[in-house]
C-alpha positions as semicolon CSV with decimal commas, in nm:
position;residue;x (nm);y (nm);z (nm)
1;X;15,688;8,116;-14,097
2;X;15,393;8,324;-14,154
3;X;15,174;8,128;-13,935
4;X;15,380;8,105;-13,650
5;X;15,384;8,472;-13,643
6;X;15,000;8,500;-13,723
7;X;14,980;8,313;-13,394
8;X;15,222;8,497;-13,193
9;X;14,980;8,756;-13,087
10;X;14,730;8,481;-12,949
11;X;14,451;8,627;-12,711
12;X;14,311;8,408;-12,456
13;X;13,935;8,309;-12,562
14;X;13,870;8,073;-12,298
15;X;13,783;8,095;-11,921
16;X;13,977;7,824;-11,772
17;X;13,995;7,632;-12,077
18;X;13,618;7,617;-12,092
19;X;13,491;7,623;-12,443
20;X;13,130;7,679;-12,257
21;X;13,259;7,976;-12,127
22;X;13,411;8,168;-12,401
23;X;13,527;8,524;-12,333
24;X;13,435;8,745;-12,654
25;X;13,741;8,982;-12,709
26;X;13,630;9,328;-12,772
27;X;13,640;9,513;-13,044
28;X;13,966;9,725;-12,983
29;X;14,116;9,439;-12,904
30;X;14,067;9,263;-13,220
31;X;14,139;9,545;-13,388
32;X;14,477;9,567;-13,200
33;X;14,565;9,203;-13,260
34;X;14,547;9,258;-13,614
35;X;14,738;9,549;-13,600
36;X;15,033;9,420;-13,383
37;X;15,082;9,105;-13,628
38;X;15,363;9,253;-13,863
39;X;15,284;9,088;-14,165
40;X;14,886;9,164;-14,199
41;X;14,847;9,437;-14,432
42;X;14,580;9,549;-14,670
43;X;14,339;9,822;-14,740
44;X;14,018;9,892;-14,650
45;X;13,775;10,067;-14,945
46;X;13,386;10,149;-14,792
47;X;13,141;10,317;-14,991
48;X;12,787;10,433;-14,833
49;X;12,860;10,470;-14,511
50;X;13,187;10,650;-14,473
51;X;13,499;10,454;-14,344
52;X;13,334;10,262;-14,032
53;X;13,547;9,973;-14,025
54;X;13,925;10,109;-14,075
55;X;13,817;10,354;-13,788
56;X;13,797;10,063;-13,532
57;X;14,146;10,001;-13,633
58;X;14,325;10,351;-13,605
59;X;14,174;10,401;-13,308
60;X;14,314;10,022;-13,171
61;X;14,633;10,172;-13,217
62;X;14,973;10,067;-13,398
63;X;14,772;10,070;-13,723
64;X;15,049;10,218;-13,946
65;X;15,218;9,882;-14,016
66;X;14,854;9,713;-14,101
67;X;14,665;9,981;-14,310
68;X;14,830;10,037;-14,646
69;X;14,533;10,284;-14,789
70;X;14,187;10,344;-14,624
71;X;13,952;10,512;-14,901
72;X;13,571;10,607;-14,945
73;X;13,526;10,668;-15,299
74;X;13,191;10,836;-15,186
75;X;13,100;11,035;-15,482
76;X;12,955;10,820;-15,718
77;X;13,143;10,942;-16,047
78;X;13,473;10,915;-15,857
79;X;13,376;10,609;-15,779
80;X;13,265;10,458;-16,115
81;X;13,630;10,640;-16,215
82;X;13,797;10,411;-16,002
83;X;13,593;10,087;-16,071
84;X;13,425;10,092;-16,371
85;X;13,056;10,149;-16,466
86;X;12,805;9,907;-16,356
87;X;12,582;9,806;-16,594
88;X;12,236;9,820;-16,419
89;X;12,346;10,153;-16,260
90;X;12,383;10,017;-15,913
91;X;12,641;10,060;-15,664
92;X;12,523;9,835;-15,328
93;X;12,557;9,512;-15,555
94;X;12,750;9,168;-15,494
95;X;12,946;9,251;-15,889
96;X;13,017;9,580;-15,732
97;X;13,193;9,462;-15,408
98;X;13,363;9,235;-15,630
99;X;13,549;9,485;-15,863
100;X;13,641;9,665;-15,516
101;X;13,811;9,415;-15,411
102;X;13,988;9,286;-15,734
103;X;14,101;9,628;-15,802
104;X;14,265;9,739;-15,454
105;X;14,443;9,367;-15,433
106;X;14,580;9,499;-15,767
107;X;14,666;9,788;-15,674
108;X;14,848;9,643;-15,355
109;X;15,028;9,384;-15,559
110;X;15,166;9,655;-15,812
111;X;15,272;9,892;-15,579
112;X;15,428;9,663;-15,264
113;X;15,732;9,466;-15,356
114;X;15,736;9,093;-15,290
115;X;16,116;9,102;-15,250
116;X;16,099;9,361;-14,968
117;X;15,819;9,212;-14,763
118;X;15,838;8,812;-14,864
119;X;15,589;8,763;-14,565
120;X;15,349;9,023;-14,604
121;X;14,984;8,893;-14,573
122;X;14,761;9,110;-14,858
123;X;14,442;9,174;-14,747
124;X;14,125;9,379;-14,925
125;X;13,837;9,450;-14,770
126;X;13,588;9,619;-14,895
127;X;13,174;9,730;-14,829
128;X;12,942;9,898;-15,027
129;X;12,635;9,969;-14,814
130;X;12,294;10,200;-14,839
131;X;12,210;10,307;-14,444
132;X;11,846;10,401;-14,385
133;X;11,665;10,649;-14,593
134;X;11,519;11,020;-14,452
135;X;11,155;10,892;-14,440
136;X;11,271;10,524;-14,260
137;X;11,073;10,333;-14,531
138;X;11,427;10,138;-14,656
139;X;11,625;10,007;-14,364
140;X;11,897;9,967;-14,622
141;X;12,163;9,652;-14,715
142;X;12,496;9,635;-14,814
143;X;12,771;9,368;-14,923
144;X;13,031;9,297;-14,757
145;X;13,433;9,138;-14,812
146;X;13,759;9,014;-14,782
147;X;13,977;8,901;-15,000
148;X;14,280;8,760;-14,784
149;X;14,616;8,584;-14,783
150;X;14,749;8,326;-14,506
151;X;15,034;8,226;-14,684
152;X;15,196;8,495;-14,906
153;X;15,278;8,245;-15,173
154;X;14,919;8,096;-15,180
155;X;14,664;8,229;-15,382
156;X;14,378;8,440;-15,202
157;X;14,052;8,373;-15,038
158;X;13,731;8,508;-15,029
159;X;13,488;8,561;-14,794
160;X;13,153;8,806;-14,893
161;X;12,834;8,868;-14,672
162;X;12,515;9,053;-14,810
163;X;12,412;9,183;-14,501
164;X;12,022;9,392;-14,396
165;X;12,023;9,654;-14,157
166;X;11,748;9,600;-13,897
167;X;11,797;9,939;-13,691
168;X;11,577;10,286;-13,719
169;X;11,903;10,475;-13,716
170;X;12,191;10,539;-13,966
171;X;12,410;10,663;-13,671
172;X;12,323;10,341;-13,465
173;X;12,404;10,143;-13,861
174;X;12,724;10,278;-13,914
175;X;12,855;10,166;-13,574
176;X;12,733;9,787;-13,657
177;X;12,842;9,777;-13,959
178;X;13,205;9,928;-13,838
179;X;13,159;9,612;-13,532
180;X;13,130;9,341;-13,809
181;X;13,368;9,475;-14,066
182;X;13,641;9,423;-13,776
183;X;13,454;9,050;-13,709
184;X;13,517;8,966;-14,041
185;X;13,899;9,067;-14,099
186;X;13,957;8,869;-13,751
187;X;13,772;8,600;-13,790
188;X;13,903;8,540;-14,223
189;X;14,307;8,535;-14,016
190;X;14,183;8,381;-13,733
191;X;13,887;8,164;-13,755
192;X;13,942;8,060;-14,086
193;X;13,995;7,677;-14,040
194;X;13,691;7,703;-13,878
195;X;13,390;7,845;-14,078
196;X;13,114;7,776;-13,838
197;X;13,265;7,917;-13,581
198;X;13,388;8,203;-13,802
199;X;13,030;8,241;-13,868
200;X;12,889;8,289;-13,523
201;X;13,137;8,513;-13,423
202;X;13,066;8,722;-13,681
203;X;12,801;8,867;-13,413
204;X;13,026;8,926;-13,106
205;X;12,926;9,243;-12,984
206;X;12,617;9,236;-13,254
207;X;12,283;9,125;-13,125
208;X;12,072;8,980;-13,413
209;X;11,826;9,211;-13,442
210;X;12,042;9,524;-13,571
211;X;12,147;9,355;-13,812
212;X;12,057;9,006;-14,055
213;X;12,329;8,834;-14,257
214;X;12,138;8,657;-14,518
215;X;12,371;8,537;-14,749
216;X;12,762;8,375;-14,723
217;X;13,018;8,269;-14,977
218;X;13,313;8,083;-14,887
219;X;13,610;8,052;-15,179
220;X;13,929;7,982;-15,238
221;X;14,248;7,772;-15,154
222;X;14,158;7,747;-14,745
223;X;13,772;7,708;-14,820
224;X;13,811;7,436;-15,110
225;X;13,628;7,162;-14,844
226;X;13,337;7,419;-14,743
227;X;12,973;7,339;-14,887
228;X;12,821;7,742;-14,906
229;X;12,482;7,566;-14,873
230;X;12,589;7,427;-14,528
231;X;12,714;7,745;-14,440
232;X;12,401;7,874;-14,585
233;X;12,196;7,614;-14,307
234;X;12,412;7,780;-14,053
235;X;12,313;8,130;-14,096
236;X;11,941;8,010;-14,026
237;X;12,074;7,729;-13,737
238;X;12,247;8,039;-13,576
239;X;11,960;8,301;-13,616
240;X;12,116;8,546;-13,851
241;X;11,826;8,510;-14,122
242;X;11,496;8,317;-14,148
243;X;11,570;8,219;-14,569
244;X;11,834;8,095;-14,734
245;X;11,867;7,993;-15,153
246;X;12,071;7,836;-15,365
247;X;12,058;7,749;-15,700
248;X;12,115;7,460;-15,919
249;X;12,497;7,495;-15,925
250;X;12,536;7,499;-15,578
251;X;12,605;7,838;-15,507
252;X;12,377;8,088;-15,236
253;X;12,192;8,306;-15,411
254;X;12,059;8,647;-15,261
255;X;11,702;8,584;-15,219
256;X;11,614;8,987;-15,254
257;X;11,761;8,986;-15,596
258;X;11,583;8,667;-15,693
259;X;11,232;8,694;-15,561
260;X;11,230;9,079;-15,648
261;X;10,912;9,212;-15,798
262;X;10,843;8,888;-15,949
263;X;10,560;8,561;-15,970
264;X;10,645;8,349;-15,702
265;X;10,514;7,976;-15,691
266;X;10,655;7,780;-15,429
267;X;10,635;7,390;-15,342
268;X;10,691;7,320;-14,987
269;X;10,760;6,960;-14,896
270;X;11,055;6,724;-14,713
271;X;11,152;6,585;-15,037
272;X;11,338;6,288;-14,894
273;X;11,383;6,201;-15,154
274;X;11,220;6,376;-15,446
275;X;10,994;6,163;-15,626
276;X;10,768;6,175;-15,901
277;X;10,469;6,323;-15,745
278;X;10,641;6,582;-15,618
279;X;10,770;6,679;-15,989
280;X;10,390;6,628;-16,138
281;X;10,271;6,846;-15,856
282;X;10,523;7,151;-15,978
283;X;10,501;7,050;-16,350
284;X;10,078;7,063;-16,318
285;X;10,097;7,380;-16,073
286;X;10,343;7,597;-16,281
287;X;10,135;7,498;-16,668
288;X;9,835;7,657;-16,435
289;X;10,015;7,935;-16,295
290;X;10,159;8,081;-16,553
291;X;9,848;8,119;-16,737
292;X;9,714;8,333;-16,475
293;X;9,632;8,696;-16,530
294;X;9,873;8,919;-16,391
295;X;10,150;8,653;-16,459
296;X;10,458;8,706;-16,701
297;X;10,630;8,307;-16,775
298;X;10,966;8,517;-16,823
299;X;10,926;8,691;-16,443
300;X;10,847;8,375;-16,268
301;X;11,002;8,202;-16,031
302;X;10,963;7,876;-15,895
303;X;11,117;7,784;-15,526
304;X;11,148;7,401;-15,390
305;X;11,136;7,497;-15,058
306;X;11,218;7,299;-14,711
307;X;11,102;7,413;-14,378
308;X;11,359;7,395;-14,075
309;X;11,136;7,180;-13,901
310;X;11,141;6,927;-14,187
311;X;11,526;6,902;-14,135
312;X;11,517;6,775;-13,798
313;X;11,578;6,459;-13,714
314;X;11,543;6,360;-13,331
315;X;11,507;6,709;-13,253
316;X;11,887;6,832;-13,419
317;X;11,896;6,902;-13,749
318;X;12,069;6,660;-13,970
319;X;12,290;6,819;-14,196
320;X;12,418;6,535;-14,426
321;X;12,036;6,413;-14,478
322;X;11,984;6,810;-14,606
323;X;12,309;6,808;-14,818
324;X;12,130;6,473;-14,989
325;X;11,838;6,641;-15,076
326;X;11,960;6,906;-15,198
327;X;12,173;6,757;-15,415
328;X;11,893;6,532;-15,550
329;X;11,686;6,887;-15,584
330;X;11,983;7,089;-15,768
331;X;12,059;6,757;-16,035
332;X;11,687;6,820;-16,142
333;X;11,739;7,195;-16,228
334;X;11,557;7,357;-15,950
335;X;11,622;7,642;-15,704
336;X;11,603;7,598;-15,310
337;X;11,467;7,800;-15,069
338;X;11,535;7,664;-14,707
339;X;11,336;7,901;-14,451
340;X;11,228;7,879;-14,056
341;X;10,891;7,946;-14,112
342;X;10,620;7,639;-14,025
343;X;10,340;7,858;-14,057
344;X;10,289;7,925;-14,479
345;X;10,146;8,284;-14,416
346;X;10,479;8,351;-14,261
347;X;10,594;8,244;-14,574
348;X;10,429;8,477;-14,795
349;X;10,459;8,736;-14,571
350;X;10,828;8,694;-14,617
351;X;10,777;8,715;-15,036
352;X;10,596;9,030;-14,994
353;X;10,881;9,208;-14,839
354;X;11,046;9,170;-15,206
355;X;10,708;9,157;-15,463
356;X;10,345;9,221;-15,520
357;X;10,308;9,025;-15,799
358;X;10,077;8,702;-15,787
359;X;10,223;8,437;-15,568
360;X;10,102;8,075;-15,551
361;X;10,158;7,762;-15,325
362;X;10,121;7,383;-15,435
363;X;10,035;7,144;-15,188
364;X;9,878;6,822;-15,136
365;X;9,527;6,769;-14,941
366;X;9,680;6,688;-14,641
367;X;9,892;7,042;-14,616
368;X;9,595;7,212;-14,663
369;X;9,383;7,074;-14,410
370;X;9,659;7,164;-14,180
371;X;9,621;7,496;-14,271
372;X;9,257;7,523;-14,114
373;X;9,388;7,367;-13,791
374;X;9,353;7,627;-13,469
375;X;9,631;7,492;-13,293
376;X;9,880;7,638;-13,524
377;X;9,774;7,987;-13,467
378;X;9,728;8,017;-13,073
379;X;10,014;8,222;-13,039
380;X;9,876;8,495;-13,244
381;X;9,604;8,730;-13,077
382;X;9,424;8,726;-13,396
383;X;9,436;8,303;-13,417
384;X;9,339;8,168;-13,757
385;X;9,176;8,489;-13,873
386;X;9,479;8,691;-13,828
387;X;9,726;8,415;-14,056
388;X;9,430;8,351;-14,303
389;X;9,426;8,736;-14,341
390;X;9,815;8,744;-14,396
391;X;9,763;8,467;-14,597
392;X;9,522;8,524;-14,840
393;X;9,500;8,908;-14,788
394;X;9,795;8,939;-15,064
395;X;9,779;8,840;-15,452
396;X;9,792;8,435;-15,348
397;X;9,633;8,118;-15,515
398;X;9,690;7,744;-15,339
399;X;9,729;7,463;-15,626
400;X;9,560;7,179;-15,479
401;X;9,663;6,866;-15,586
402;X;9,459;6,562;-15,523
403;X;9,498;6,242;-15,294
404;X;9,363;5,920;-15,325
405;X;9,251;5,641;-15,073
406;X;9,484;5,333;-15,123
407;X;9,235;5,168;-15,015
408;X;8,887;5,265;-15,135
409;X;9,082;5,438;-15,410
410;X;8,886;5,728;-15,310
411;X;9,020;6,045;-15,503
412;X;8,970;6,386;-15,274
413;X;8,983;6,765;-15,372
414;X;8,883;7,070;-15,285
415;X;8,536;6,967;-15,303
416;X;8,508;6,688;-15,068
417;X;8,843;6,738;-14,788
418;X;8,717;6,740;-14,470
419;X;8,811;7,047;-14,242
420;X;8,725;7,067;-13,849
421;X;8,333;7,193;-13,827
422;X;8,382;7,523;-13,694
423;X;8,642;7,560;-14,002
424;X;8,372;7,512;-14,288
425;X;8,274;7,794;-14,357
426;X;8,619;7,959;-14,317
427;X;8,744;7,701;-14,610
428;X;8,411;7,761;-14,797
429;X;8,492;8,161;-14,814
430;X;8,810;8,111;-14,926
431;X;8,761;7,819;-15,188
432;X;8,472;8,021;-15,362
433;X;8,638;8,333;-15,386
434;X;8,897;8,126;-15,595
435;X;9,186;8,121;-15,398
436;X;9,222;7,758;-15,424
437;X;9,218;7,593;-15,742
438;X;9,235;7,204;-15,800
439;X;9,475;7,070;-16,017
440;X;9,303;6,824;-16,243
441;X;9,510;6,760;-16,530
442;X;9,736;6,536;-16,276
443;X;9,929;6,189;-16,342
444;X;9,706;5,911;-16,154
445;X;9,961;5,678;-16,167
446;X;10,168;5,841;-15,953
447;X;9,924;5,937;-15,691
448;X;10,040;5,703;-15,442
449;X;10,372;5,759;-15,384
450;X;10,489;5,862;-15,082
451;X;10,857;5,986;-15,000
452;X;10,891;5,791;-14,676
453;X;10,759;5,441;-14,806
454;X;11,039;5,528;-15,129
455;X;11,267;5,597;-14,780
456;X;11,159;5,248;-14,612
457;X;11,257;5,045;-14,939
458;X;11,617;5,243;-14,980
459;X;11,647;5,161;-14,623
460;X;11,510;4,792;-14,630
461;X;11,736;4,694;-14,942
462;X;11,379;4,645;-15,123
463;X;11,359;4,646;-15,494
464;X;11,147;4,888;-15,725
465;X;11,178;5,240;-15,534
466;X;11,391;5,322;-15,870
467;X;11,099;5,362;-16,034
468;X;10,935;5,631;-15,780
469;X;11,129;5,890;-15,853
470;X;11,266;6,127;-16,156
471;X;11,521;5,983;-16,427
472;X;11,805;6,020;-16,307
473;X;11,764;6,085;-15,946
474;X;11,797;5,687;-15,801
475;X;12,111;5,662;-16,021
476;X;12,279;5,963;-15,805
477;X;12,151;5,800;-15,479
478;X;12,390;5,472;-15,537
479;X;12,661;5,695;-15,671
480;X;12,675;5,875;-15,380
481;X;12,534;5,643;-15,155
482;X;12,299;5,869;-14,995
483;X;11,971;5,793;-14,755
484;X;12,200;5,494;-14,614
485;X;12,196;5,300;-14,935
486;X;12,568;5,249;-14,884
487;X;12,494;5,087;-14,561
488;X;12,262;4,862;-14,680
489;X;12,502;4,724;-14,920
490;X;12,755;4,712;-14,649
491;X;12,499;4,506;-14,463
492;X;12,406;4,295;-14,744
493;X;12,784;4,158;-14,806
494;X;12,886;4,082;-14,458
């Protein structure tokens, strides 16, 4: 009963039926859908920024049957009165958000009868946000959420955004954030059964630079088939952020909390799949790294981290081949960082936003010679010299690991790689200054393995690729039949 009445109110969305041609409904009249559906009802709790969102939805109109309470428990001892005491003292946190939320859906549970309104749809949403400061210096953040009903005997779910405020303005802030608190309460009742979707129209009326959404989590009863790392993929697919991490359980993390003020070493590569030279190059990298001055082994970090361009396949990114590495990366304990930058200076450039302490990169020969290539810098006035200086201009080391000639069985390192001429004495500044440093202590019998000739055999039914890669890691491939080694049994048995 309760969805044929969420669906009374429909809006038309498309022009002619034309999913090409989508017509965005505005604001108000979002606002005014939710408002005319009888049994949506909740409360809306916003700290920071004063009560941006439930104003879209008096001013809509016929808001008295949707808006239970609308509250901004501004001051911050009312507010720790109401929900509890953090214990790190902060108030624009995800834990934060989280008690918000808990507590009004309490509150609403207690106080409206189930017997009097069997259909009622509870809703919570909440934000707790920090606008722009007086001197413009912190552009601010906030979280965002809903916690949301669409059946009223089903149990609720969840949807929270961490969100980073792009615009010079608080005035201009407030009215974003307002824009995509109303998004997100039409899109949870609306868009639900569709999360992509859900996601991308999270920015109707939004352009992406006033605001970044750098962090989703999906839960509950309607959301038990959604992977938050593929929703993750989407925020950087769609634009809405240039990173993305998760951890080892599988759930986003906010990179800002993780990375911040901390030692940073980060191995880029495709890792499809993982093998054992890719764990000997972080195992070798890290012993060096954290036994550099100015680095604390308790406030590091270490990031596996996959460029956008490394998840394309055939020029669209293949999302199952991602969710396969990543699951191969998360068995073996590590973190992901999944980012849209090709260029590694953009990559530190993005660390710095969030530390100053000592970063460091691990790469292989090849990776680095790439680095002293012109063509990747043509777009920047300042060609190599400008990235080199982003590069290199903040706390950063590059652990080098070696590579060695199948053939000739030729081992080379910093000492002998061959950059273009005009490069030389570039790579020569930098490698004497010590901001690249070999790493020696390495595994030779692993040297030659290569992720796409471990790919070939997987794919060619061969033998012996088990023995490439980490314990564990080619016993989860047949499990799960990933990289197509279902298909090749398939195959095999016909």
């Amino acid at each position: 009963m309760a969805k044929l009445i969420l669906n009374s109110n429909a809006m038309p969305e498309t022009i002619n039926g034309d999913k090409e041609f989508e017509q965005i409904p505005s604001i108000k009249s979002k606002s005014l859908r939710i408002n005319l559906n009888e049994n949506i009802y909740g409360t809306f709790a916003e700290i920071g920024a004063g009560q941006e969102t439930a104003r879209n939805f008096f001013r809509a109109g016929g808001a008295s049957g949707t808006i239970a309470k609308a509250m901004s428990a501004y001051d911050k001892d009312f507010s720790d009165a109401i929900y509890g005491v953090e214990e790190d003292g902060r108030y624009v946190t995800e834990a934060r958000l989280k008690k918000m939320l808990f507590h009004e859906m309490k509150l609403m549970e207690d106080r409206i009868s189930r017997e009097k309104h069997p259909n009622k749809l509870f809703f919570a949403y909440a934000n707790t946000v920090a606008t722009i400061d007086f001197a413009k210096k912190f552009k601010g953040h906030g979280w965002i959420g809903i916690k949301f009903q669409m059946d009223p005997n089903e149990d609720y779910n969840e949807i929270i955004l961490h969100v980073r405020f792009l615009e010079n303005d608080a005035k201009l802030q407030q009215i974003t954030l307002g824009t995509l608190g109303v998004n997100l309460i039409y899109g949870a009742y609306y868009k639900h059964d569709e999360p992509r979707k859900l996601l991308r129209y999270l920015y109707d009326h939004i352009d992406k630079d006033q605001i970044e959404i750098d962090m989703v989590n999906f839960s509950g009863p309607r959301f038990e088939k959604v992977d938050n790392r593929l929703m993750s993929l989407q925020l950087i697919k769609n634009g809405m952020t240039e990173a993305v991490m998760f951890g080892p359980d599988g759930n986003n993390m906010l990179p800002a909390a993780v990375l911040y003020k901390k030692n940073i070493l980060a191995l880029r590569g495709s890792f499809r799949p993982v093998t054992k030279v890719n764990i000997d190059m972080y195992e070798r990298s890290y012993d060096i790294f954290v036994h550099e001055n100015k680095v604390e082994k308790e406030n590091t970090i270490c990031l596996f981290e996959i460029t956008l361009s490394n998840l394309r396949a055939e020029g669209e990114i293949d999302e199952e081949d991602f969710m396969d590495r990543a699951r191969l990366l998360c068995s073996l304990g590590h973190t992901v960082l999944i980012s849209n930058f090709q260029e590694y200076y953009k990559l530190v450039e993005y660390f710095s936003r969030y530390t100053k302490a000592r970063m460091g990169l691990t790469m292989g020969v090849n990776n680095l010679i790439d680095i002293f290539d012109e063509k990747y810098y043509r777009h920047l006035s300042g060609g190599i010299l400008e990235a080199f200086g982003k590069l290199f201009f903040k706390d950063l080391k590059v652990y080098l690991y070696p590579m060695q000639d199948v053939v000739t069985g030729k081992i080379t390192t910093s000492d002998n790689l061959k950059v273009h001429p005009r490069m030389k004495e570039l790579y020569k500044f930098f490698k004497y200054n010590g901001k690249v440093v070999d790493i020696e202590d390495y595994n030779p019998e692993v040297l030659n393995i290569f992720s796409r000739e471990v790919l070939q055999m997987i794919s060619d039914g061969d033998d012996g690729w088990e023995e490439m890669l980490p314990i564990g890691v080619s016993k989860i491939i047949k499990e799960k039949n990933l990289f197509s080694h279902h298909a090749i049994k398939q195959e095999a048995s016909k």
